[in-house]
N, C-alpha and C positions, 0 to 999 in steps of 0.2 A: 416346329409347332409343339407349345408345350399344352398336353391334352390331360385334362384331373391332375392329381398333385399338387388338390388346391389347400390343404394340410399345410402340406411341406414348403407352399409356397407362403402362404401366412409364417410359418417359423423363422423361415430365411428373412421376410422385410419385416419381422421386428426385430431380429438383430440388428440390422440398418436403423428402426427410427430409434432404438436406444443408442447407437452410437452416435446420432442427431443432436439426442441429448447431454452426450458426455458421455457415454458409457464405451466398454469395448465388447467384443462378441465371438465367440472358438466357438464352432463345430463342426465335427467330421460326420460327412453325408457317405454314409456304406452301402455297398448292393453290388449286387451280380452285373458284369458284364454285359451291358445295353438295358439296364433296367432303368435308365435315365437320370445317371447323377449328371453327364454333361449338361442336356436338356436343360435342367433345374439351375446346373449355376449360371447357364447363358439367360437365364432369366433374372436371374438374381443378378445380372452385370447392367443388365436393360435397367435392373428397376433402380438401382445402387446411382447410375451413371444420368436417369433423371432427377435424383434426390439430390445432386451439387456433388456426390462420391467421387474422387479418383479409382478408379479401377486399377488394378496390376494383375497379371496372372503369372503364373511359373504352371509347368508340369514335368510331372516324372515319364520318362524316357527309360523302356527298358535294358537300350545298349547305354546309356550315359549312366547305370546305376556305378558303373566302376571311377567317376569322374569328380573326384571328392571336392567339396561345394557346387556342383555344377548347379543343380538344384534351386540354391538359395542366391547364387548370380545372375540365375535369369529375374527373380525377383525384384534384385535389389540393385540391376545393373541403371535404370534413370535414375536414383535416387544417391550415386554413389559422387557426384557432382557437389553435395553436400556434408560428402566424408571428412573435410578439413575440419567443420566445426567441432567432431567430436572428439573426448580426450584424447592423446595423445597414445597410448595404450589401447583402447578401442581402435583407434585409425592404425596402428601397426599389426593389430592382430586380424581385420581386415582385410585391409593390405594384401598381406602373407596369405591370408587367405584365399582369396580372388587371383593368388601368382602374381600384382602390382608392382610387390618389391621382396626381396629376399627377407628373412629375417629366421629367429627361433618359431619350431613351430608354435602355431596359436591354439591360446585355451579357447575350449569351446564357449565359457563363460563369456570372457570379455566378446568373441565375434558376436553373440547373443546378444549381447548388450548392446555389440552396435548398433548392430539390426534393428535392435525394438528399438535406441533413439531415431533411426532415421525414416521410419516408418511414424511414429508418433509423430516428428514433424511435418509430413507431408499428409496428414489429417484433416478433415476425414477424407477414409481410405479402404477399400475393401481390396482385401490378398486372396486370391482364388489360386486352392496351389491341386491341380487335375491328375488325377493318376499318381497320387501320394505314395502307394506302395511302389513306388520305381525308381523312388529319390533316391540317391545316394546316402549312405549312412551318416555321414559328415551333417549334410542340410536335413535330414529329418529329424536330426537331434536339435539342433538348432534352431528351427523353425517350430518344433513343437516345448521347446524352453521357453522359445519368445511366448507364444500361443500362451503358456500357464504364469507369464511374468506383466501382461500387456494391461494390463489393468484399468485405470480412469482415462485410457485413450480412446479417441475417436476412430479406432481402428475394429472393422471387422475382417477375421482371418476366417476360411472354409477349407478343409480340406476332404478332398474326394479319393475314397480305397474302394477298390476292388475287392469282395470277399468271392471266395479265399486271396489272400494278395500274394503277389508272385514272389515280393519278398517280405523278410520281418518290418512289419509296422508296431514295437511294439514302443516304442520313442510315441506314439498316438493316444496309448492308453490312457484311460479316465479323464480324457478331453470328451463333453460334451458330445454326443450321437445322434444320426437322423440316419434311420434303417429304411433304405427304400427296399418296400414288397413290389410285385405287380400290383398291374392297373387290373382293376374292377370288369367287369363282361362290359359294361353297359362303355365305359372310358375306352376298352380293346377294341370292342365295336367300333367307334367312331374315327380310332385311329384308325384300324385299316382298312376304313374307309378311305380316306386319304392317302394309301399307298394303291389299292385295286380301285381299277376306276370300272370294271367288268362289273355288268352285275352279278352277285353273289345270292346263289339260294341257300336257305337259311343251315340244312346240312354242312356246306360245306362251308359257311362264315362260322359255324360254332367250332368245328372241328377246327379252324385254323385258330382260331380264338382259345379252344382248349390245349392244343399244340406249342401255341408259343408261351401258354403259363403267364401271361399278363404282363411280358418283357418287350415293353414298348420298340426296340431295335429290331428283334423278333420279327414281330407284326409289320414291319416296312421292309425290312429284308428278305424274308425267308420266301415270301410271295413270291418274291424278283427272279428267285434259282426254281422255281416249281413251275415244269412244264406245261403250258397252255389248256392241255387236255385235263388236268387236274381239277380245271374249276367249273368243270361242265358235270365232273363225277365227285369222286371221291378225293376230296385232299388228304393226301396221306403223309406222315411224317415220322422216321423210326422214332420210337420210345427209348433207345435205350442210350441214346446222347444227352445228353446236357445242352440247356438252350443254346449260350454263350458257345459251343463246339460246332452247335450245328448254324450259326449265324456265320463264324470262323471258316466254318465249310463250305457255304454260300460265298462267303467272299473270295474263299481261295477259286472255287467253281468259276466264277466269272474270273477271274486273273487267268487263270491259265486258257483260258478261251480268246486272248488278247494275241496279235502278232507276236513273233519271239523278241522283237527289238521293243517293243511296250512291256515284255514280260519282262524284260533286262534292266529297263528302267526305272519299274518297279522296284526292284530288286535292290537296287542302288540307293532309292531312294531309303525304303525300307534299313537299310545296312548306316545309314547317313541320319544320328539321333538330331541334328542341331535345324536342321528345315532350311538348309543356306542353300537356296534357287541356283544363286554363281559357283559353288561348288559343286551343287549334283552335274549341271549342265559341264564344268570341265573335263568330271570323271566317263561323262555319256561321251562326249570326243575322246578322250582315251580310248573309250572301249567302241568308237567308228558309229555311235549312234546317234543320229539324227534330232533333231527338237520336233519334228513331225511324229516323233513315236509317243511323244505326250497324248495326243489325240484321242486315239482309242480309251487309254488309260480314265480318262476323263471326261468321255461322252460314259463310261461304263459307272458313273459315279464312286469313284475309287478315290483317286485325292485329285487335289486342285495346284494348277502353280498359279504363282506372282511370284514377291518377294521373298515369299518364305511357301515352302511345299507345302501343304498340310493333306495328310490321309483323312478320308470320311471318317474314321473311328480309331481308337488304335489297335484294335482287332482285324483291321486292313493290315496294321504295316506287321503284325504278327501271324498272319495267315499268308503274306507272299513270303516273308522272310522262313517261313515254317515250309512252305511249298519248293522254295528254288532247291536245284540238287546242289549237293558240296562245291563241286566243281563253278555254278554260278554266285553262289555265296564267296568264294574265294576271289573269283574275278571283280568282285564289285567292289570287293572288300582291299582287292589290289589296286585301284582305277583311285579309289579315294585316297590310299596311299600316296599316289604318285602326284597327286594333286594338291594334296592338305602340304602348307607351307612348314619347312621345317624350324621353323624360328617364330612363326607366330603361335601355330597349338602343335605342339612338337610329342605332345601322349599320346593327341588323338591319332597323329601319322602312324606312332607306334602301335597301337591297338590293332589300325586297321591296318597295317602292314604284316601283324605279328597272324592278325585270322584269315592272312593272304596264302601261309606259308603252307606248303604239306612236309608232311614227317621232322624236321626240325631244321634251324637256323641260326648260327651263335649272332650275328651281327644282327638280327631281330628280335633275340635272346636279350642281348649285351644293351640294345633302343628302350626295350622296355625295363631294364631295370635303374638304367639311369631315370627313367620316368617313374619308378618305385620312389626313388632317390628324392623327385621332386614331389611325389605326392605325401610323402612321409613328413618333408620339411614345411608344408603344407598342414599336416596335422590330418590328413587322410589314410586313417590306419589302412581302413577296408579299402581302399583304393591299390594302397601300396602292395598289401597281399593280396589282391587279384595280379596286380601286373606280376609279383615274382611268382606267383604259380603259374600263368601261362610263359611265361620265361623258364621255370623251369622243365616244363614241357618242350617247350625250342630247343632246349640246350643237349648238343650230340656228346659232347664230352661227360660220362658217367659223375667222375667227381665234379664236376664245374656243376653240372644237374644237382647234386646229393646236397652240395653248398647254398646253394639258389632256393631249393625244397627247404633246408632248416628254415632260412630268413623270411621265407615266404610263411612257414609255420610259426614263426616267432610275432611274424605280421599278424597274420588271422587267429594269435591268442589275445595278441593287445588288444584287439579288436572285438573280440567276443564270437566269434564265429567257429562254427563247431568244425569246420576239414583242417583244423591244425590236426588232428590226430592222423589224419587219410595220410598230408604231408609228412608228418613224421617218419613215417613208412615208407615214403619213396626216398626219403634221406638216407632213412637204417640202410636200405640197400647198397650204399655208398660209392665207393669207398670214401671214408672222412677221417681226417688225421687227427690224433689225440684229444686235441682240443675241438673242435667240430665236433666231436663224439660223446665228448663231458656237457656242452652244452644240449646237444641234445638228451640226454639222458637229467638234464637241467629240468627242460623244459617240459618232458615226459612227467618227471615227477609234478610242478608244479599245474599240470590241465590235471594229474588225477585227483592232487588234494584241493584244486579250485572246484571241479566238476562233484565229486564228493563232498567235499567238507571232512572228510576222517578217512576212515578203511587205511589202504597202503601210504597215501600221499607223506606222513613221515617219515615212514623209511625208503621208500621211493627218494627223499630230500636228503637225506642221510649217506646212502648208498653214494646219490653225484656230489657229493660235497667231498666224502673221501676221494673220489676220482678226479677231482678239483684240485686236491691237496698241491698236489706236487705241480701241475700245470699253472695255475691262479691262485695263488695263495689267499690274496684277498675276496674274489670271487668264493672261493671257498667258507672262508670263517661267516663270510655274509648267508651263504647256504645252509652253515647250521645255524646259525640264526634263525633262519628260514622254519628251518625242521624244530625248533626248540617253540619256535611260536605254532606254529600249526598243530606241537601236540598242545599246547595251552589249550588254544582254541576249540581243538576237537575233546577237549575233556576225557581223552580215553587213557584210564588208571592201567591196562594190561602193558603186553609187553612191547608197544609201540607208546608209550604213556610219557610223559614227561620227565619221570627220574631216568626213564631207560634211555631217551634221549639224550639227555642232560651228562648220561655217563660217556654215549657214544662220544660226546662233542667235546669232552676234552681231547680228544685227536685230533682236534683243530691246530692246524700249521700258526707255531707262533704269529701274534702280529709285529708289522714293519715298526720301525724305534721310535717312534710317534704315532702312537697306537690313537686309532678314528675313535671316533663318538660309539661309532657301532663294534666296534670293539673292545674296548670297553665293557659295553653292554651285555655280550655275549660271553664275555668271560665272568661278569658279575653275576646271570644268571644260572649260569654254568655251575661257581660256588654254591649259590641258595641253594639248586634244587639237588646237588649232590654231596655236600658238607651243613647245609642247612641256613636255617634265614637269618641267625644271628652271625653266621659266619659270611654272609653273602652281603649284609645291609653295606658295610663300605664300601665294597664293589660297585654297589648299585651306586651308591650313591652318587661315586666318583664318575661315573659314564653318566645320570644327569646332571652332575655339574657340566661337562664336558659339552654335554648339549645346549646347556644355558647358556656355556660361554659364547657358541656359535653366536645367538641374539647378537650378544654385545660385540663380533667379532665385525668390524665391518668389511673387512677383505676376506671373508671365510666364502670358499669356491663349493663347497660340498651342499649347499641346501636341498640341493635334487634327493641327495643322500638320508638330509635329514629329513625332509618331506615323507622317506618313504619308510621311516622309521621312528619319527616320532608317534606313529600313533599307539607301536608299543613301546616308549620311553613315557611315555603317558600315563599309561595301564601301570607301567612299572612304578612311578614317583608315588600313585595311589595304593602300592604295593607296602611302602617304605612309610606310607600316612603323610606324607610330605604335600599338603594342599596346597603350598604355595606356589608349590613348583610344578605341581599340576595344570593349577590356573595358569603358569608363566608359559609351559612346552604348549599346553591348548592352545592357548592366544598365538601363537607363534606356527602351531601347525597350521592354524586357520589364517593366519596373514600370508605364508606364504605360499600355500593352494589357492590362495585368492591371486598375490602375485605372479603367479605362475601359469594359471587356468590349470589347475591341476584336476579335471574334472573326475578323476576315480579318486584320489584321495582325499579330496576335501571334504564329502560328506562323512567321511569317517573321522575327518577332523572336528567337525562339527557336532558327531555325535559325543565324543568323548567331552569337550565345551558343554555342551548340554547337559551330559548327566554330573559333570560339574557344579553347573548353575545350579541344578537342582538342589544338588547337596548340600549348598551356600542359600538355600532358601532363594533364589534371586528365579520364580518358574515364569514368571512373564517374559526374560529375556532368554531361558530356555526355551519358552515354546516359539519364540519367532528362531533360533537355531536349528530346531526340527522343523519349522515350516520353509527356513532357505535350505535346508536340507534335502527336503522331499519336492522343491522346483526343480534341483539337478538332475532326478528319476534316472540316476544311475545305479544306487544299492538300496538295498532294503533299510528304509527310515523307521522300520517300525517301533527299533529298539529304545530310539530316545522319547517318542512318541509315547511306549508304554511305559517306561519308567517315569514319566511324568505323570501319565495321566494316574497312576497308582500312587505317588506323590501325595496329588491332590487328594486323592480318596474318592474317583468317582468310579464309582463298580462297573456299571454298564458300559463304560469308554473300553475302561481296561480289561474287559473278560473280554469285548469283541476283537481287541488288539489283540489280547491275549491268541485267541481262539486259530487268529490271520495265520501267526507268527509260528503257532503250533503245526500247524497245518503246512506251510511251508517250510517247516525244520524238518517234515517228515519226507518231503520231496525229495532236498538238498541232502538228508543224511546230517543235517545242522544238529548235532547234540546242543552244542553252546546257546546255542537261539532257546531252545527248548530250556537249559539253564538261566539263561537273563530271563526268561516268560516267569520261571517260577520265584526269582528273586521277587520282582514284581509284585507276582501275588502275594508273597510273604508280608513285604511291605503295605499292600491294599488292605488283608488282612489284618493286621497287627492296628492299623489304622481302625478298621472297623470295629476293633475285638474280638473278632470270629479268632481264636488263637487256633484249637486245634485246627484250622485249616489254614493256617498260617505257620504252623506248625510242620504238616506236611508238604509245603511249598519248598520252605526255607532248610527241610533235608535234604530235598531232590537240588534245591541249588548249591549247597553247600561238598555235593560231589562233585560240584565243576572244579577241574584247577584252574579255570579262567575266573571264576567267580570267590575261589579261597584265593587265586595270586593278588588279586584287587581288591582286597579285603569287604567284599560287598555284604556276603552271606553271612559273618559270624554272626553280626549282633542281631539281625532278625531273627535267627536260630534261639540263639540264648535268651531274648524274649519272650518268643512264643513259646519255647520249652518251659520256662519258669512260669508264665501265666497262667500254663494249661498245667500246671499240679505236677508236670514231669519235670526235674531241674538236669534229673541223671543224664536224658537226654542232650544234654548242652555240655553234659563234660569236654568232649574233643575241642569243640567249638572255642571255648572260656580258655582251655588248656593253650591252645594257639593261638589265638588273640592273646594272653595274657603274657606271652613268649612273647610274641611279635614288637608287642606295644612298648615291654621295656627294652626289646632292642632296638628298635627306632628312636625311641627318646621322644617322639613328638606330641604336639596336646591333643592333636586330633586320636590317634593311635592310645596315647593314656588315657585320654577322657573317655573312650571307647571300651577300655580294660575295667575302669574305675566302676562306671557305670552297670555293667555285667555284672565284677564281682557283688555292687551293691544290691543286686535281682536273686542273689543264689543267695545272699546273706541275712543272718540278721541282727536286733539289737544294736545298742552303739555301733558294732565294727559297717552295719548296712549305711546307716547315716555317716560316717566318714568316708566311706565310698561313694555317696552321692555327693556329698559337697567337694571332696575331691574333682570329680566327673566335670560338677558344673566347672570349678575353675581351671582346670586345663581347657575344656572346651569351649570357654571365654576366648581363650589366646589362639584362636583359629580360625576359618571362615564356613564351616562347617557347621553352618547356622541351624540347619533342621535336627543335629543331634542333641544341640541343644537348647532348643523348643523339646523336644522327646525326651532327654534327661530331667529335666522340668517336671515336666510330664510323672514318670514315672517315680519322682520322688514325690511329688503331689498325692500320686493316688497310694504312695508306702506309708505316708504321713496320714492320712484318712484313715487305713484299715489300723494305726496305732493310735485311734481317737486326738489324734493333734490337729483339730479343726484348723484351729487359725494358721497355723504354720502350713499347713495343706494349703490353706483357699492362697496363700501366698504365693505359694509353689505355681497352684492350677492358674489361676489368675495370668503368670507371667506366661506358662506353657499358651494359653487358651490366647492371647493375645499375638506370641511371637506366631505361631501357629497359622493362628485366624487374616494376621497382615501378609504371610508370606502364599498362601492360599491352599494349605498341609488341612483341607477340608475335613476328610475325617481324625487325622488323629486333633483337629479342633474340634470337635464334635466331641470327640473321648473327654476331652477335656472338661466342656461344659457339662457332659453328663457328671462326671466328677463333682465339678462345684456346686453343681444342684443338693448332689450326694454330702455336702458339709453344711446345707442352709441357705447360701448364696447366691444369687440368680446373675447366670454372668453377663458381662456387660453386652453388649453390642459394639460390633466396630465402628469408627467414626469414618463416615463415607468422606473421603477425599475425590480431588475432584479430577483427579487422572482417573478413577474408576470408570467415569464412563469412555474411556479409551479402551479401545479392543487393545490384545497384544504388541499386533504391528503398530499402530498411532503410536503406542506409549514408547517403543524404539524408536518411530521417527523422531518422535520429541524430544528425548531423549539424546540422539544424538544433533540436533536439532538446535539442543541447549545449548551442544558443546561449542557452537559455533560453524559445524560444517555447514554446507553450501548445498541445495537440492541435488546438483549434480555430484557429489562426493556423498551424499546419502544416499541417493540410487545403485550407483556403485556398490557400496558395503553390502545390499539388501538387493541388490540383481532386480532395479526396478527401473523405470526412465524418471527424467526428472519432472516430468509433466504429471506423472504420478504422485510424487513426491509431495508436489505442489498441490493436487487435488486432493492426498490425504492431509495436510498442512493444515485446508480450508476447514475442513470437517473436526481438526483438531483444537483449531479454534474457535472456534465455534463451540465447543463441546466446554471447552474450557473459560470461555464467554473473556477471549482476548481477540487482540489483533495485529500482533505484532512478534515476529523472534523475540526481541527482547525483552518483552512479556514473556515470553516461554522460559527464556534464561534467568529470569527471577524467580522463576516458581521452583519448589522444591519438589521433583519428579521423584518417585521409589525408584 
């Protein structure tokens, strides 16, 4: 009986009749323990399931949390009947997933994908996923990708958390919310009316009515455990429990009041996540008990059998399983052992065999780490380091334990969870042979400078990379690498700082006589930062060529490699001014985190593409790469996010981006974040003309060495110094830029140099430094430097009364400018040309403007001839999607046809 919640009952069926209409619909329904999210979505099944809806439900299971996809298999297990249609990639990543068929582990992308097509197909369709904080790590990612990817489907998704949840929900965040409070007196009243059928005088219906706090589960249960004589007096109920504790304690109250053989069976039940009636019932015969001890169990309203057991709540099967002692936990948890087949769910044997055991067991040790084994290949990090942690708990043998505790810690870092540290500790105790020893002293280093961002984590890097030396050679040179990029990153000039690094890591163990891409690299940076950048630029250069060759290499076996180090061969090519090869390692980090489901490193692939496109004026096709970006909701996407929005010149975007990114750099210890914030502003500024505040921006970033290695900071420096009457300020700045530029040789890098020296100069030698500027910066893709070179010869040409040559200048600035969408430094511009007499033009509206970002991608590649389902793909969308943004695109564009789209001239 669903009583008031007629709110929340309106939210829920209009996300159903919009998905009537075409639309799709996410939200997550949160609230306390019995505050009636169940209630509300068995409502929403009734009303879904008269509307023509398919219904599907999944729930989270607090013992299946370790059972990586279980989650998103109960989902999507009738729907998998139709896995053949999907690409071929999708159905193997699948596959693996589900355990179907062996294969490399699966990217979480492509399963995602799958999902939201097969789900789109089977439309309309409402996904009720219960008890969402219990999922497994694996489907709550998954299922909340799809949930932010599901778009023009007839698909409505609900999921239901527990607050507080018993585990991280944070894969949920910024999906759509419905906070259930208590029910109202007047709504409590009438419900426990219907659980007391005694009459109640009015004392003691308020009192129970104020006790249970308007927790609809409360108000039916708590009645049930309060002895008879209570409602003739005073109903009384401690204060100092928590409703949900004390509903838990009712339940437990009545369970233990059952026969011992209903208590057992409980128990079992309870210990048993999957609801399989023929399973519990084998393990009840193991353990000599009867089908008559059901009885009790379920006159007491506790759970119910048929096909599948189900407990009244899941506060039942956590209050008997809470209740039983060890010794009945272990028997039940044996009985299902001895029952669960070993070839058809061969993890689940091993779990519950493994919480059968007391004090330890190698051969249940040995069960569950081949089940690591499988959960890994699977792509269930958090799976896999749950099994070798309680494995390495089994395990009697010291060192076989000490071995078992790294992998299990090496497990729960990939994985993000915070007992890699605890693990590492029962490793240290060891004993562990040399190598077991260097890795972990690996791994130590790499959670303190992930967990920080700076403090030790370099020399922590440094320290195991020596200790690598002589053990791994190539593990080694890869480890100062390691260390050489984390002081980048952390920006810290002392004695953990980049040069000091850079000195350590020539003690790097020669590399092997075909030295890797990453090696290479390492020794190139190595030269830069401790013989300097003209001494280092071949080096570098020679380790991105090395990289590029991979592209073209079609039997090159190391991608994984280059995957996880392109994104600083990246940074680096933007080092050397080399934009082409920028654009070539992007495009190539991005194709193959895409091919690979590489879901941690792709959005970093992504962001460096981004701030790319940026710099190429191209911010339409950068913002839909910050917005596939921030679907992954695996790193912080802020950074491409604000350097575009500061691009453009919208203040308000960027100071609240700004503001996020500050604030979180201060959690993390992120100096660097705090560094790209102030490039940003620099840029915002300079756009604006607020210089001396642009000014002070572009100091603070110009201390980063991640921001002087990527050449981002000089030239906003060396503008805003010169505009704001300070030029002295911009000496360093000009001085290494100007170093820089002629030892790279490239036009991005000398139009860069040119254009400065033209700012600090003047007379004749100013104006051959601008026309310089522009024609190097012609020969490169580096399109907004030169709208800005434009720019600022325009307004040098103005204050030397050469009107017309100015309006020439501003004219071409105010145009490239205004097309690429560089809003305020177009704005600077037009004030300019007003400033000569001239009223500048207006843009000519084209007719992709009225295309959002996304449309102008699809169309785009759209033009090029791919197919809805290879543009979904690219854009992590279904193709049904694809197709309903397509409608809108033509529409917009007043066509109807691809090949009308292919004729048109898209920006």
């Amino acid at each position: 009986m669903l009583v008031g919640r007629r709110a929340e009952q309106a939210a829920l069926e209009q996300l159903l009749a919009r998905a009537q209409r075409g639309d799709s619909g996410v939200l997550v329904v949160r609230g306390e323990a019995g505050i009636g999210k169940s209630a509300l979505l068995q409502h929403m099944r009734e009303t879904a399931a008269a509307m023509g809806f398919g219904v599907q439900d999944a729930a989270g299971v607090e013992a299946e949390a370790e059972f990586a996809f279980a989650g998103l298999h109960q989902l999507c297990a009738p729907f998998l009947a139709r896995a053949a249609e999907l690409p071929e990639p999708q159905q193997a990543a699948l596959g693996v997933a589900f355990g179907l068929h062996e294969g490399a582990a699966p990217d979480r992308f492509l399963v995602g994908l799958a999902v939201l097509s097969l789900l789109a197909e089977a439309g309309p369709l409402l996904c009720v996923v219960d008890d969402a904080q219990w999922l497994d790590q694996a489907s709550a990612q998954v299922l909340a990708f799809v949930a932010r990817r599901v778009g023009a489907e007839r698909v409505v998704m609900v999921f239901a958390l527990r607050d507080p949840g018993a585990t991280d929900v944070e894969a949920f965040s910024g999906l759509p919310e419905l906070r259930l409070a208590g029910l109202g007196a007047s709504d409590a009243q009438t419900l426990l009316a219907t659980a007391v059928r005694a009459p109640l005088d009015d004392v003691v219906r308020d009192r129970i009515v104020a006790e249970a706090r308007g927790n609809p589960l409360a108000l039916l249960e708590l009645p049930r455990g309060a002895p008879a004589v209570q409602f003739a007096g005073g109903f009384e109920l401690p204060d100092v429990v928590s409703v949900p504790r004390r509903i838990e304690d009712g339940f437990r109250r009545r369970a233990n009041s059952l026969p011992a053989d209903a208590r057992m069976l409980l128990v079992v039940a309870a210990a048993e996540p999957t609801g399989d009636a023929a399973l519990l019932w084998r393990a009840a015969a193991e353990l000599g008990i009867a089908r008559e001890a059901a009885a009790p169990a379920e006159a007491a309203g506790l759970l119910e059998f048929d096909f599948r057991v189900r407990f009244r709540h899941p506060l039942v099967r956590s209050a008997v399983y809470r209740a039983a002692t060890p010794t009945d936990r272990r028997r039940a948890h044996g009985a299902l052992a001895a029952v669960t087949d070993q070839q058809v769910d061969p993890d689940r044997r091993a779990w519950h065999r493994a919480q059968a055991v007391v004090g330890t067991d190698e051969d249940a040790a040995a069960e569950l780490e081949r089940s690591a084994g499988r959960a890994r290949a699977r792509g269930g990090l958090a799976a896999a380091a749950a099994f070798l942690k309680r494995a390495a708990e089994l395990t009697p043998r010291p060192a076989v334990r000490a071995e078992r505790a790294l992998e299990a810690a090496h497990a729960k870092h990939e994985a993000g969870a915070p007992e890699a540290l605890e693990l590492l500790t029962v490793a240290a105790a060891g004993p562990l042979d040399a190598v077991a020893q260097a890795r972990l002293q690996l791994l130590n280093a790499r959670i303190a400078f992930h967990g920080a961002r700076g403090g030790e984590g370099p020399r922590m890097l440094l320290d195991a990379a020596k200790t690598l030396a002589p053990l791994d050679p190539a593990l080694s040179r890869e480890t100062y690498l390691d260390a050489l990029d984390a002081a980048i990153v952390t920006g810290d000039r002392g004695p953990g700082g980049v040069r000091a690094v850079a000195d350590a890591a020539r003690a790097a163990p020669a590399p092997p006589e075909s030295p890797r891409p990453v090696d290479l690299l390492l020794d190139g940076l190595v030269t830069t930062f401790t013989q300097g950048y003209a001494a280092g630029v071949p080096g570098l250069r020679r380790a991105l060529d090395a990289f590029n060759r991979h592209e073209r290499d079609d039997h090159a076996v190391n991608d994984g490699d280059d995957r996880r180090w392109l994104w600083l061969a990246g940074r680096t090519a933007m080092s050397v001014f080399d934009d082409q090869m920028v654009h070539a390692l992007a495009a190539r980090h991005v194709r193959l985190a895409r091919e690979a489901g590489a879901l941690a490193t792709l959005p970093a692939a992504l962001l460096v593409q981004s701030v790319m496109l940026v710099l190429s004026g191209d911010f339409s096709r950068a913002a839909e790469q910050t917005a596939i970006a921030a679907a992954t909701r695996t790193v912080p996407v802020l950074h491409g996010q604000l350097i575009l929005a500061a691009w453009r010149g919208r203040s308000d975007e960027t100071t609240e981006i700004h503001a996020t990114m500050v604030r979180e750099a201060v959690g993390r210890g992120g100096r660097t974040e705090d560094f790209l914030a102030q490039y940003a502003m620099a840029v915002l500024h300079n756009g604006l003309g607020d210089y001396p505040a642009a000014l002070v921006a572009a100091t603070r970033a110009f201390e980063s060495d991640e921001l002087t290695h990527s050449n981002l900071a000089h030239s906003e420096l060396i503008e805003a110094a010169c505009r704001s009457g300070q030029p002295e300020r911009a000496t360093a700045a000009l001085d290494q830029l100007s170093s820089r530029a002629l030892a790279s040789g490239t036009p991005w890098g000398l139009g860069l140099a040119a254009r400065s020296r033209a700012l600090v100069s003047t007379g004749p030698a100013a104006e051959e430094y601008y026309r310089e500027a522009i024609e190097q910066l012609r020969n490169c893709r580096v399109a907004t430097q030169l709208a800005r070179t434009h720019l600022v010869y325009g307004e040098w040409l103005r204050r030397q009364g050469r009107r017309q040559g100015a309006r020439q200048q501003l004219r071409t600035a105010h145009q490239l400018l205004s097309d690429m969408g560089a809003e305020a430094f177009a704005a600077r511009a037009a004030r300019e040309l007003r400033a000569t007499g001239e009223h500048p033009r207006s843009r000519s509206a084209q007719p992709s403007d009225a295309l959002t970002a996304q449309e102008l991608t699809i169309a785009r590649l759209v033009a090029t001839g791919a197919t809805s389902r290879e543009v979904g793909a690219q854009l992590f969308l279904s193709p049904r999607t694809i197709e309903a943004h397509l409608r809108s695109i033509f529409r917009k564009l007043s066509i109807t046809s691809r090949r009308q789209l292919r004729d048109l001239r898209l920006p």
